[in-house]
N, C-alpha and C positions, 0 to 999 in steps of 0.2 A: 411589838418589837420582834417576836418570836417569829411571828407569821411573816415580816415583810424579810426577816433573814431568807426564811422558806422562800419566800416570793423570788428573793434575789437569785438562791441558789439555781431554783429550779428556769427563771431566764438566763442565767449562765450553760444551765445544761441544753438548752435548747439552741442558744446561740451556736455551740458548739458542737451539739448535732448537725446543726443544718452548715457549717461550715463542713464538715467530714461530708455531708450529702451532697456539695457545691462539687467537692473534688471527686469523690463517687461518680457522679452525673458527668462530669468532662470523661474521665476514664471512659465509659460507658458509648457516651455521643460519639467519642473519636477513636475508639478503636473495640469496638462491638463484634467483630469476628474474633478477636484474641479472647473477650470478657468473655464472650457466649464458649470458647474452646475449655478456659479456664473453670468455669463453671458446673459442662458435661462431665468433665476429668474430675473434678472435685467430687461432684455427684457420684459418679461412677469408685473411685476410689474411699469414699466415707462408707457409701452400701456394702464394699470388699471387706473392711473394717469389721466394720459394726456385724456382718453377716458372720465375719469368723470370731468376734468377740462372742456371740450367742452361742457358737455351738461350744462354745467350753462351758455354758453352763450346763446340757444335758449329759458332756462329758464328763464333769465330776459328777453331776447327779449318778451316772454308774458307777463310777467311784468308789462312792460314799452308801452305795448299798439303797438307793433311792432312786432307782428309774424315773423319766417322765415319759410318758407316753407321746409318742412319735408316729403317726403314725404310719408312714409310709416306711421306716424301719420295724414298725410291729409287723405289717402285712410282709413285709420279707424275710424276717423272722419266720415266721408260722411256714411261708412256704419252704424258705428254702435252709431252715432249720439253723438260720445263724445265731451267736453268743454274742455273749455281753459284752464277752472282749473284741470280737470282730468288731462289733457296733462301736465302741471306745477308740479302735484304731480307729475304723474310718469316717469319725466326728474330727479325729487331730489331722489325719491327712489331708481331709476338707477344710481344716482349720491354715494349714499349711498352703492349699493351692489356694485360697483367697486370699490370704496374707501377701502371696509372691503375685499374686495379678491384681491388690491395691498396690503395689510397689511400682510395678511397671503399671500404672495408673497415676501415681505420684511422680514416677519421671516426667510422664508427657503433661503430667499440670505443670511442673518446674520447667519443661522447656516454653509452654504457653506463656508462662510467668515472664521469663525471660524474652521473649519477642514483644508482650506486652511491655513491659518496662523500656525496652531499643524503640519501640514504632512510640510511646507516646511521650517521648525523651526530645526524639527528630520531630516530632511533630511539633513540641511545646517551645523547640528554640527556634525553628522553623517558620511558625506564625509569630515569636515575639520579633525576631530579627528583621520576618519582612514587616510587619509593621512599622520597626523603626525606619527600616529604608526607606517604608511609601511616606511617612508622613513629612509635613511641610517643614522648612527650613526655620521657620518661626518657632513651630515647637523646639524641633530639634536644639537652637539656641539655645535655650531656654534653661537644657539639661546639662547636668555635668556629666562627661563622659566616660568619667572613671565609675560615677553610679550606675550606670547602664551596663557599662562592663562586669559591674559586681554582679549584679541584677545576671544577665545572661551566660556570667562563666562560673559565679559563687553561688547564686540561689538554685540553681539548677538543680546542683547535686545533692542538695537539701530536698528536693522535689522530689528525686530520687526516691532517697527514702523514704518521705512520706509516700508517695506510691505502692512502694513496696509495702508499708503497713497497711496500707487500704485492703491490698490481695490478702495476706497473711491476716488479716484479722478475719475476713470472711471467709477464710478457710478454717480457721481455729472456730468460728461462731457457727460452720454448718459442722464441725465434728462436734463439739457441745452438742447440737441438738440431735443430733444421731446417737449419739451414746447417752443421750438423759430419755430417748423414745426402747431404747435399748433398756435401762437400768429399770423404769417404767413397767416394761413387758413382768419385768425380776420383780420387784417390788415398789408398788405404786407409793406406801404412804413412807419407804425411809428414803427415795427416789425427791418428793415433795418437800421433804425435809430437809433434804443435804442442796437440793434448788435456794429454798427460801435462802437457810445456811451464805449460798454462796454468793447471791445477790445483796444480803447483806454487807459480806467483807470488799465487794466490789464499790459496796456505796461510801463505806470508810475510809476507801482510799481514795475517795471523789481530791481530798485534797493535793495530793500528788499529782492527777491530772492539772487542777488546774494550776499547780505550778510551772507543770511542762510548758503551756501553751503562755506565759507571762517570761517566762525565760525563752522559748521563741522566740517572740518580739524582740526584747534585749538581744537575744546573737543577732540579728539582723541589722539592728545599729550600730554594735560592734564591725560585722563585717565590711558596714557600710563606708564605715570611719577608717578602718585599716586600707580598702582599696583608694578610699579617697585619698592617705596619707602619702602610698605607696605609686599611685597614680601620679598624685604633683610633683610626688619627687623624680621620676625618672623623665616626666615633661620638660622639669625644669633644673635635670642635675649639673650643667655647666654652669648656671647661674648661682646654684647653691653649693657650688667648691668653688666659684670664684669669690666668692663672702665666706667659705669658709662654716658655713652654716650645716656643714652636715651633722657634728654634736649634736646639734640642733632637734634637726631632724628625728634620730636615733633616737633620743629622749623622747620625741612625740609617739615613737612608733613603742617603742620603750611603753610609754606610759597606759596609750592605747591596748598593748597585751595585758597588761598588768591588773587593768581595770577588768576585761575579758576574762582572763583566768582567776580573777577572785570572785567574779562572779559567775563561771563554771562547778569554781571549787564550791560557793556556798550551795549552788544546784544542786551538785553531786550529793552533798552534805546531808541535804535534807530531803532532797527523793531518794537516798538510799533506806531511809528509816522502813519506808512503803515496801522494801522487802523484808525487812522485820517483821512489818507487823502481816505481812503477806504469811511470811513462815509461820512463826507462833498462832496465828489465825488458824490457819491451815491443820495446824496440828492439832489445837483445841475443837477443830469441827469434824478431825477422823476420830477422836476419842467423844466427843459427841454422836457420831455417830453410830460407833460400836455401841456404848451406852443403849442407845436409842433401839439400835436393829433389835439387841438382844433383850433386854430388859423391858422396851413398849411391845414392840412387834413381834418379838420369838421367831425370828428368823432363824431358820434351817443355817447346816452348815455350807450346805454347796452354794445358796443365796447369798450369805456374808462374802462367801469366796468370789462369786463370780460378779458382785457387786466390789470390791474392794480390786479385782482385775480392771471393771469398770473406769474406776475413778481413780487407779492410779495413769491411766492415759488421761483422764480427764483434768488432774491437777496439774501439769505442766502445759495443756491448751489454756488452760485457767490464767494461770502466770503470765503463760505468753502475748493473752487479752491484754491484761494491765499491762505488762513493759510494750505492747506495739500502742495501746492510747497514748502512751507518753510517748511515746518516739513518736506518734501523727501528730499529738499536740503540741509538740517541740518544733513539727517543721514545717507545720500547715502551712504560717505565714510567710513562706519561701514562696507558695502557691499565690498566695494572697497578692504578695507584691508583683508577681510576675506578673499575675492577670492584670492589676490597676495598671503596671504601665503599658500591656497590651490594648486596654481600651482606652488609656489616654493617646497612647500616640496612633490608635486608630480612628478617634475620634479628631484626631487635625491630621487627616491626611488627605495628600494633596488630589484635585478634582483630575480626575482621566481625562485622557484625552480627547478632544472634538472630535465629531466624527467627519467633520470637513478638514482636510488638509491646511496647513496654513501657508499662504502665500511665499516664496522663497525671498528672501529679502534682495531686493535689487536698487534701490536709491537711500531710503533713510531711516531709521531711527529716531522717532522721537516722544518726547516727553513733554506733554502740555498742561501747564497750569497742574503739577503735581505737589500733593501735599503727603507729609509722612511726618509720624511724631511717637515716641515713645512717652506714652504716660502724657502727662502735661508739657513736655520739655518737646519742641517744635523742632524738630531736624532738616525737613524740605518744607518752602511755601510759595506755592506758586511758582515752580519751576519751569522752566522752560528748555528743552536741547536737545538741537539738530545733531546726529551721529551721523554721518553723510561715509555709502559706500567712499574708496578714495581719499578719506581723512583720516588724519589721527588726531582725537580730541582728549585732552587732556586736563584731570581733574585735579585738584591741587588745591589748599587751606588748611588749615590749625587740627589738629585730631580733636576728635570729637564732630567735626564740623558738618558730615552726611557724607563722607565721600564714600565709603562701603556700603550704606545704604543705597547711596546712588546705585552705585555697581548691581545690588542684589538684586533692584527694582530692574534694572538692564536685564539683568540673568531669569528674570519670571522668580526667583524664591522668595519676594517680598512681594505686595500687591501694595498699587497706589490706594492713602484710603481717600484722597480725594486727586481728581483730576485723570490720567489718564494715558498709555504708551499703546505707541501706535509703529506698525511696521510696514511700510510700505501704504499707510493710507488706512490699513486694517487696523482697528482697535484689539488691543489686544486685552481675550477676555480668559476668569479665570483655568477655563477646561483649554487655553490653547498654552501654557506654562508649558509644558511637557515635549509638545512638539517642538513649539520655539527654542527650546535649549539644543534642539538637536544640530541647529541650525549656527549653534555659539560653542567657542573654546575657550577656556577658563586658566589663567596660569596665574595660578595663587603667591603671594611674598613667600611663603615656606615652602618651596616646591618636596612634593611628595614622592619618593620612591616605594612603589609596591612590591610585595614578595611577589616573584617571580623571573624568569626572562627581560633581556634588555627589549627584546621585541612583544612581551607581555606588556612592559612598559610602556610602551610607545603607539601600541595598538589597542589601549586601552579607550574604552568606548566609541571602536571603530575595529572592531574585528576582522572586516574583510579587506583591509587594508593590504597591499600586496608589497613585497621585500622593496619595489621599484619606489611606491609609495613614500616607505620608511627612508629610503636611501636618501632620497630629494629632500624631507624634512628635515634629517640630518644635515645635509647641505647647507641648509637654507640657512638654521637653525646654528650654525657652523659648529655644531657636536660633533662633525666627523673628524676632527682634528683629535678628540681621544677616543672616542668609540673604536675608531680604525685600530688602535693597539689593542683593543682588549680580547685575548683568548678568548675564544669561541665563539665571538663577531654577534650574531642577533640574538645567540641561544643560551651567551653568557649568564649564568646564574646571577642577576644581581641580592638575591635574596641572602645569600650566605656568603659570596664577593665583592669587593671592589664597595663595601661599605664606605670608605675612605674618601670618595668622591667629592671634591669642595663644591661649596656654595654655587659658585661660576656654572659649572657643569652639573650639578643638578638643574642649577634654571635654564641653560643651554636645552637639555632634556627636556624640561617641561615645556618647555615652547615647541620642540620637535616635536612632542605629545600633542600640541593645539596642533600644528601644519597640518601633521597626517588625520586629525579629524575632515579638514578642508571645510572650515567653517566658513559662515559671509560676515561674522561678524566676531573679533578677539577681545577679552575684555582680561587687561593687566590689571595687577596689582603691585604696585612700588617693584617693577621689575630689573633695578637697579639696584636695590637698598642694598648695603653691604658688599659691593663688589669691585673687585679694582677696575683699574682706570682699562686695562685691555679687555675686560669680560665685559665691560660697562659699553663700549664703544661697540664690540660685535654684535649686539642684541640692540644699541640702538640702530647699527643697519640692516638689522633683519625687521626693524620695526618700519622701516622706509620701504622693506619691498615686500611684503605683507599688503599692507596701504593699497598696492596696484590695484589689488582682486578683491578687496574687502574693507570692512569698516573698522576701524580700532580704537579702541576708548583705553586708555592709561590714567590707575591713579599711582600718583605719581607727588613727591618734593624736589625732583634731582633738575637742577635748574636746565641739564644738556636735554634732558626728557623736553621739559617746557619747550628748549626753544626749537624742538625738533617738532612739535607739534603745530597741524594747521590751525587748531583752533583750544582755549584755553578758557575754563569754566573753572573759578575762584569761588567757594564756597567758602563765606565769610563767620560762619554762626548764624545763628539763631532764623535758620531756615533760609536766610537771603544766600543767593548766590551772582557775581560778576562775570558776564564773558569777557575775555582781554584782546 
């Protein structure tokens, strides 16, 4: 029973080693100029130390009426007939200029520190964020996007600090050993002793540690649940003042802190004891140790002295060990999480692009004998649909029934798992997704406004778009009927202005957003829904002359939609679909 405790513990402590080595090893791989800077300065600055901690021990040694032989201060003695005292000063002044050049040794590790921690802060949100960008729309689905945002704006800063204990612990663990080769020089066997000593109180506090790294975990659900709480609600806060439901709410968010802070507070509670018994420890091993110098090893007075200089720096890097293990074992799993969702959503992302160009689309769109299904439940079977440059084809049945799936499989972010889309005669295969959208405009039912400019807006994945460009989409689009009033025309702030914009006129926009792409092919979504009878009618004439130059696919209920389209594809359920 004894032994499989043993057993257990000691694969906990290795678990836990090689998780600090996992984060170690990244630091390292990705930013190896700042480690290696961090490192020399450390080095350089622990030698400054430790070199002026020594020479106080041959300075009290004259002191205390007990020279030690020196001797390249004997040989200048003899020649040039210096004293004891001369030699006393200038042990403290040397004591003095290595103290002030660890110092300015210590700043430039702390600024290393600190470019270390910025370069691999931008690099950690850098790779998780484009990961999430490159991978496919399938994962992406899949995720909720208030977790992701916890993930990339919450865990972060918890990553932070775990970083920062990575640095700071190997800084405290190379001055430990600098000053125990130091204490060593002084006296090997009370040196051996106050070691054993302290590896002991380090192991008693093994429990402490592993409470950090188990309340870890816990903040991480907490935080996860609070952005999730705080997420739904501002997604869906008209919804939940029009029920009334914000008590509600409040209460969840309410309840959510509650559980969090009682479970900080019993954290707090009981890793506070660990500096109890940190203290009390500590004190019973300087009086063990006095004990010991004097009464085993009759140690001189300048040795007690300069041994007790020793280790009063050495007891607060001691301390400092313990509290950065619990502060890395409290935040590793910030680390942890970040990277699983980096290699999940690296591992579904989407295939680069061919390196053949893909055909530009000039006659049709279609979709043969296509099949798509979630799970067991059959969405497409055997589908069939011409999208013909010159049409507008319109998709229309019961929700649930495949019609966004249609759209996605149109758009390349879905792949048929049977059957097949073909663009101009070209099959279209996975590596050609990427080009092919370049070639399509998207205007979503919740039309999006981005922080920025009205012409950030609208030049939005079409950068070289020129003002002339914009103007005509606008036109077209017949948004110039309020764009024309707004102060400051294309450069308008929409990000902090003109929030107020109704439904009409955000989708008015979005579709000005599709023109100035100059796609061959527009794919709506319910580009109607919710709009009055004049917003409704403008955009179904912009859907008539659009048509001229390209292909358009509408899903669509609005029966004016229907009857304005050339052709109409009724998706009944259960995979079947009716052209009308």
């Amino acid at each position: 029973m004894v032994f499989s405790r043993l057993k257990a513990k000691g694969g906990r402590f290795k678990t836990g080693l090689l998780r600090v080595w996992n984060l170690a090893s990244y630091l390292y791989s990705t930013s190896r100029r700042n480690f290696l800077q961090i490192c020399i300065w450390l080095l350089v600055g622990s030698i400054c130390e430790g070199a002026a901690l020594a020479l106080l021990y041959p300075a009290l040694a004259i002191v205390t009426g007990h020279p030690l032989a020196l001797p390249i201060f004997d040989a200048l003695s003899l020649r040039y007939g210096l004293t004891d005292e001369f030699r006393f000063i200038s042990l403290l002044s040397a004591f003095f200029a290595l103290t002030v050049f660890g110092a300015l040794a210590a700043r430039q590790r702390a600024i290393a520190v600190a470019f270390l921690l910025s370069a691999t802060m931008k690099r950690v949100r850098l790779a998780l964020f484009a990961s999430i960008a490159q991978s496919s729309w399938s994962f992406l689905s899949t995720r909720r996007s208030d977790d992701i945002a916890h993930l990339i704006n919450g865990e972060i800063e918890r990553l932070e600090t775990a970083v920062g204990c990575i640095v700071l612990s190997a800084q405290n663990f190379f001055f430990l050993a600098i000053y125990t080769l130091l204490s060593l020089l002084v006296s090997p066997g009370i040196t051996l002793f106050s070691v054993g000593v302290g590896i002991g109180i380090y192991l008693v506090l093994s429990k402490a540690r592993r409470q950090s790294g188990d309340f870890g975990h816990r903040l991480t659900e907490f935080k996860q649940l609070q952005f999730r709480l705080v997420g739904t609600f501002l997604s869906a806060v008209k919804t939940i003042k029009a029920y009334n439901a914000e008590k509600a709410y409040v209460s969840s968010v309410d309840k959510s802190l509650t559980d969090a802070y009682a479970e900080t507070n019993a954290y707090v509670s009981a890793s506070t004891w660990s500096g109890v018994f940190f203290t009390s420890l500590t004190a019973l091993a300087l009086a063990a140790f006095l004990a010991v110098s004097i009464l085993v090893f009759k140690a001189s007075v300048s040795e007690i002295g300069t041994l007790l200089i020793i280790f009063s720096r050495l007891g607060p890097r001691f301390s400092a060990v313990q509290d950065q293990a619990q502060a890395l074992l409290m935040n590793l799993p910030a680390f942890e999480a970040l990277q699983r969702l980096r290699r999940d959503a690296s591992s579904h992302a989407e295939p680069n692009s061919g390196a053949s160009p893909l055909p530009r689309l000039t006659r049709d769109v279609c979709l043969k004998e296509v099949c798509f299904s979630y799970g067991d439940r059959m969405v497409l079977k055997d589908l069939n649909l011409q999208i013909r440059v010159g049409m507008i084809v319109a998709i229309t049945g019961p929700s649930g029934g495949g019609k966004s799936t249609l759209a996605d499989l149109v758009l390349g972010l879905q792949r048929p798992q049977k059957g097949a889309l073909f663009v101009d005669d070209h099959r279209l295969e996975d590596s050609d997704c990427r080009n092919w959208r370049q070639q399509i405009a998207y205007v979503p039912q919740e039309s999006q406004i981005f922080n920025g400019s009205l012409r950030d807006n609208l030049t939005f994945g079409q950068l070289n778009a020129s003002d002339e460009d914009i103007k005509r989409a606008l036109v077209l689009a017949h948004a110039n009927e309020f764009t024309d009033l707004i102060p400051g025309g294309l450069d308008a702030d929409l990000s902090t202005e003109y929030t107020g914009l109704s439904g009409g006129q955000k989708q008015r926009l979005s579709i000005a957003r599709a023109i100035v792409r100059q796609p061959r092919l527009f794919v709506f979504d319910e580009p109607t829904s919710a709009l009055d009878a004049y917003s409704a009618g403008l955009i179904l004439n912009t859907l008539d002359q659009l048509k001229q130059t390209s292909a358009v696919l509408v899903i669509s209920h609005d029966p004016l939609v229907i009857k304005r389209a050339d052709r109409v594809l009724e998706l009944t359920g259960a995979g079947h679909g009716d052209v009308l």
